[in-house]
N, C-alpha and C positions, 0 to 999 in steps of 0.2 A: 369249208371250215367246220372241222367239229368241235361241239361248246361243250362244256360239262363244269360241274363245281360253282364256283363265284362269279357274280356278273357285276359289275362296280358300274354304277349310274351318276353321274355328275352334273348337278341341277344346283344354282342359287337360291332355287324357292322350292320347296315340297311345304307336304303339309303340315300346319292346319294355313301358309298363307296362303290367299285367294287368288293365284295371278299365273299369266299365261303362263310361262315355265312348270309350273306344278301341276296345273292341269294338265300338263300334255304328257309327265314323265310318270303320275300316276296310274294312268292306264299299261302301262310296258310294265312297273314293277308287280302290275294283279296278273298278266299275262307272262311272265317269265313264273310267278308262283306256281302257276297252274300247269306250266308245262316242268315242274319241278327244280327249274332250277334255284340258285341259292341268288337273290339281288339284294343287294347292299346301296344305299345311295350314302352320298358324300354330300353334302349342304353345307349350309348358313347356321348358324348359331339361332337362328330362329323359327326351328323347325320343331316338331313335337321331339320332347326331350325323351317320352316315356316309348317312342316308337324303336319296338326292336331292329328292326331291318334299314335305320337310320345313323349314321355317323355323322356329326355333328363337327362343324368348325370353330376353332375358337374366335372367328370374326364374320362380322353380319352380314347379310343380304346387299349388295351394292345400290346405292342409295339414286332415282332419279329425279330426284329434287336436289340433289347436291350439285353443286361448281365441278366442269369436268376434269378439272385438275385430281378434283377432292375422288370422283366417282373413279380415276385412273388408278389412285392407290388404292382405294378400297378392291377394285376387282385384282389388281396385282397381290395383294398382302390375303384374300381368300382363294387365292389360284394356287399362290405357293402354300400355302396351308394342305387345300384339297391335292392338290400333286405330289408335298411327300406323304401323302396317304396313300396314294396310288402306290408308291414306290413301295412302302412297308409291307403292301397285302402279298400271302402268299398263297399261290394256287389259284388265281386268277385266270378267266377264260378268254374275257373283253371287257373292256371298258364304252363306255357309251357316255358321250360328252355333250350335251348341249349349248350352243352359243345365242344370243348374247346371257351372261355378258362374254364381250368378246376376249380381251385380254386373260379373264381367269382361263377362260376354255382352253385359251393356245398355252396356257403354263398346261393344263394338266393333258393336252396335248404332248409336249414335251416330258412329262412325268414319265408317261404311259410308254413313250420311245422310248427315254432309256430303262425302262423297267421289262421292257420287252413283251408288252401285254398289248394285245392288237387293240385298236380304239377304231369306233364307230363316231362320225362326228356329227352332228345335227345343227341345221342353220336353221335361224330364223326369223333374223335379221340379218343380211347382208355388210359385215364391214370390211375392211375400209372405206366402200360405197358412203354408207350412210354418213360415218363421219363428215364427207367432201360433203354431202348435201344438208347439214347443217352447220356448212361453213366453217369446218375447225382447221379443215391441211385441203389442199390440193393433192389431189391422185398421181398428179404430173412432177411435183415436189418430192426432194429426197426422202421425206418422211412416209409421204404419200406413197413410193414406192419400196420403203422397205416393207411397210403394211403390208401391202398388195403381195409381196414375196413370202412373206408372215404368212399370209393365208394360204395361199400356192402350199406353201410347206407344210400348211395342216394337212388340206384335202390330198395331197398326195402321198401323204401316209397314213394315212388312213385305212381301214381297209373298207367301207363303203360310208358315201355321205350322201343325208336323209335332210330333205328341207319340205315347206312347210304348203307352197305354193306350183304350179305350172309357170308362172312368169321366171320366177327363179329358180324351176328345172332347166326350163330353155335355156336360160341364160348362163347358169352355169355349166351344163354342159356344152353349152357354144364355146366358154374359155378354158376349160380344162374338158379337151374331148378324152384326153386317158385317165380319169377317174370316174369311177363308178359311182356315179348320182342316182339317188329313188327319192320317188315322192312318198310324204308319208305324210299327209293334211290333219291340221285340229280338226275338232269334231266337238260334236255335245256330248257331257257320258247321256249312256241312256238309260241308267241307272237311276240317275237322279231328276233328270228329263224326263221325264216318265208320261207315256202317254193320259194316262190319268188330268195333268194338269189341262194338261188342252179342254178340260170341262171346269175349271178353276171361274167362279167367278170376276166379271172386270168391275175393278175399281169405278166407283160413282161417277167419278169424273174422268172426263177423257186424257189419260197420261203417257205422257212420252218420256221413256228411260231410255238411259246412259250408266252402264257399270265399266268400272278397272276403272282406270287412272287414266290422268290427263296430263301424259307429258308431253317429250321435246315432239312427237310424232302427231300432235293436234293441236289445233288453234283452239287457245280457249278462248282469245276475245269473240271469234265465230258463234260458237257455244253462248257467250255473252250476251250479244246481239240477239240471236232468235230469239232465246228467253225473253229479254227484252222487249221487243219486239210484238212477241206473239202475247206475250204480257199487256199490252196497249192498245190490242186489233179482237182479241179476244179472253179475257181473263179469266172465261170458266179453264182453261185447259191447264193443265196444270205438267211440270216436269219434276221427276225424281231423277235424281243424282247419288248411284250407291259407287263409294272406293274411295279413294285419297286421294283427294283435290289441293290444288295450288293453293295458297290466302286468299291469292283474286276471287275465285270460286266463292270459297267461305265465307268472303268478307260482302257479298253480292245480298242483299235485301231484298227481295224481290216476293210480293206474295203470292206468286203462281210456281215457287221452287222451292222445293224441299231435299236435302242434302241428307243421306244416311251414310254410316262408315261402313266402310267394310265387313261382309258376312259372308258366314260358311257358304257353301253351294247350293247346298241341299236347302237352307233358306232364302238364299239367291233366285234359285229355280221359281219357289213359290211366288213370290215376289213379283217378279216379271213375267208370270204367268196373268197376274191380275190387271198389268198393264194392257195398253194399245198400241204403241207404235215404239221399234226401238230406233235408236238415234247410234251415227256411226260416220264421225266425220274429219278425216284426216285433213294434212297439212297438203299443197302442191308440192310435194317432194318427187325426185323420180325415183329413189325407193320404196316410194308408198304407190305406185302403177303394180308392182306385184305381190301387195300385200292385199290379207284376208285374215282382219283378228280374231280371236279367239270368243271374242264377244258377240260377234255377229254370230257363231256357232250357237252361242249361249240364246238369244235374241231365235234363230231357228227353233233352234229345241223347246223353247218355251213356244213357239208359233205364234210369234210377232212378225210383223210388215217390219221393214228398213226402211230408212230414211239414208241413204248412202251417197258419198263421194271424197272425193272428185274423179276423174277418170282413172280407172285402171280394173287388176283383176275383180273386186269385189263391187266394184259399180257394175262393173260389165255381166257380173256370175247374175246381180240384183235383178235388173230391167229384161237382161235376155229373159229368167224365169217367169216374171212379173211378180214375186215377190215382195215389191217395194216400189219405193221411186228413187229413181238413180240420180243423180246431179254431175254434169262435167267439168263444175265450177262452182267453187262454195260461196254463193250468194245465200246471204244471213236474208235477204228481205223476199226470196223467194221461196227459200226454204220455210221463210216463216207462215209464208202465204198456202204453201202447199198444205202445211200440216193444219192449218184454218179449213182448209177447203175437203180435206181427209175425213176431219171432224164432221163439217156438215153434209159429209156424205158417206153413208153409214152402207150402200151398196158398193162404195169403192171398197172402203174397209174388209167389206166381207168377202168380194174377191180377191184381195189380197193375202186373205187370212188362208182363204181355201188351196191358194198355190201354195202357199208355206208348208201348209200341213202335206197338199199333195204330194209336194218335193223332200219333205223332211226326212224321210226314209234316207235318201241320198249322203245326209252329213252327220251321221250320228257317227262314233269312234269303232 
């Protein structure tokens, strides 16, 4: 396929928000500059408004703290936004489309068909899966299966689809063996990751971070408990909580937690360079066997130890390296015990530290 002229990139978050989508499309629009082509991205209404190489939606970022009824119309009413944009552009090479969210994606899926501009489609959360796994429709149900056909219809016209992990290479190419699947994994920038930090002062007290957000894909009362917990067995240790947290979160008194909002990267990086241990603990979903957030990336790049589970790719990526300690099961009172025990052992730490950095070469973008 030869490209030339406009590349139209379709993302619900670019910058300046902090969150997995944006990090992952920022890097392809510095690497399509360079190799001169022309990329345009299509977004949310809440994207840098002064950015040139930016098209803006007249509606916001799909919300996941909202009722799913609420989060259905939000991604439908900015799919069809971003899809007759698709359709207006002219001289267009490819479009390149990011899921979740899922519904906007397959509109500007559709866009992109009848406008007859090839689309590249990038997974990175699996749905209709995910939905079934947090109990909204059955896979086996007529809903369940018109999804399931929904998606079929994306990746099959497509002309190649990019996901995020190896479990969900496998996996999609087990059910669609005639499309062409590639991996194409987050990473830390390394730009901002900068080896530099790695000589970054640590914080006085021994601290365990958590960045992004705590949605439908993590147990926050889990989160709860350690705090808790590690709060009662040992009180010097202290955790930070940087992103946008539920009320539960907020509303938690604890003097060994400290909550900050949301921040750029590049003060992100620092930040969690000065920490100890980062924290990375999903729900028992089987969606979450082949996930690997963008956080743990973040958490490498600054050369932190993990603290990760429950079983799947990124528990398994953790304990194989020795980068961490992995869990098969998210036990709040062992998890809490461990990271007590981490603490008092400052030669575990430092071999932990040492594979980090040994390995980090491996996940940068």
């Amino acid at each position: 396929m030869r490209l030339n002229g406009k590349i139209l990139i379709v993302s619900s978050e670019y910058f300046p928000i902090p969150a997995a989508a944006a990090s992952r499309v920022i890097p392809w629009v510095n690497e399509l500059l360079k190799l001169s082509f022309q990329p345009i991205v299509l977004s949310s209404n809440a994207v840098d408004k002064n950015d040139k190489l930016v098209e803006k939606s007249f509606f916001p970022t799909p919300s996941n703290k909202a009722a799913l009824p609420v989060r259905l119309v939000q991604e439908l009413l900015l799919g069809l936004d971003l899809g007759l944009r698709i359709l207006l552009k002219k001289e267009v090479s490819l479009c390149i489309i990011t899921s979740p969210p899922f519904f906007m994606a397959c509109c500007c899926a559709f866009f992109a068909k009848i406008s007859g501009v090839a689309y590249v489609f990038d997974v990175r959360d699996r749905y209709p899966c995910v939905l079934e796994d947090l109990g909204v429709l059955k896979l086996k149900s007529f809903l369940g299966k018109t999804l399931q056909g929904l998606e079929a219809w994306v990746y099959r016209g497509a002309k190649h689809v990019t996901t995020v992990t190896n479990g969900l290479l496998g996996e999609l190419r087990s059910e669609f063996p005639d499309v062409k699947f590639y991996l194409l994994r987050n990473g830390f920038d390394e730009e901002v990751f900068s080896d530099e930090l790695l000589d970054n002062k640590k914080a006085d007290c021994f601290t365990v971070v958590y960045h992004g957000r705590l949605g439908r894909f993590y147990d926050i009362d889990s989160y709860l408990k350690i705090i808790e917990l590690v709060g009662k067995l040992e009180p010097s240790i202290r955790f930070l909580m940087v992103g946008d947290f539920p009320a539960k979160m907020l509303l938690l008194k604890s003097p060994n937690l400290e909550i900050l909002p949301i921040m750029k990267l590049e003060d992100l990086s620092k930040k969690l360079s000065t920490c100890h241990l980062g924290i990375c603990l999903l729900r028992e979903l089987p969606a979450m066997k082949n996930a690997f957030p963008a956080k743990s990336y973040d958490f490498i790049g600054a050369g932190l130890p993990q603290l990760v589970g429950p079983k799947g790719e990124l528990a398994e990526t953790i304990s194989k390296s020795g980068a961490g300690v992995s869990f098969k099961k998210i036990n709040p009172e062992r998890i809490a015990r461990t990271i007590i025990d981490i603490k008092n052992n400052p030669d575990m730490l430092l071999a932990m530290r040492d594979q980090v950095i040994l390995d980090r070469k491996n996940y940068g973008r």
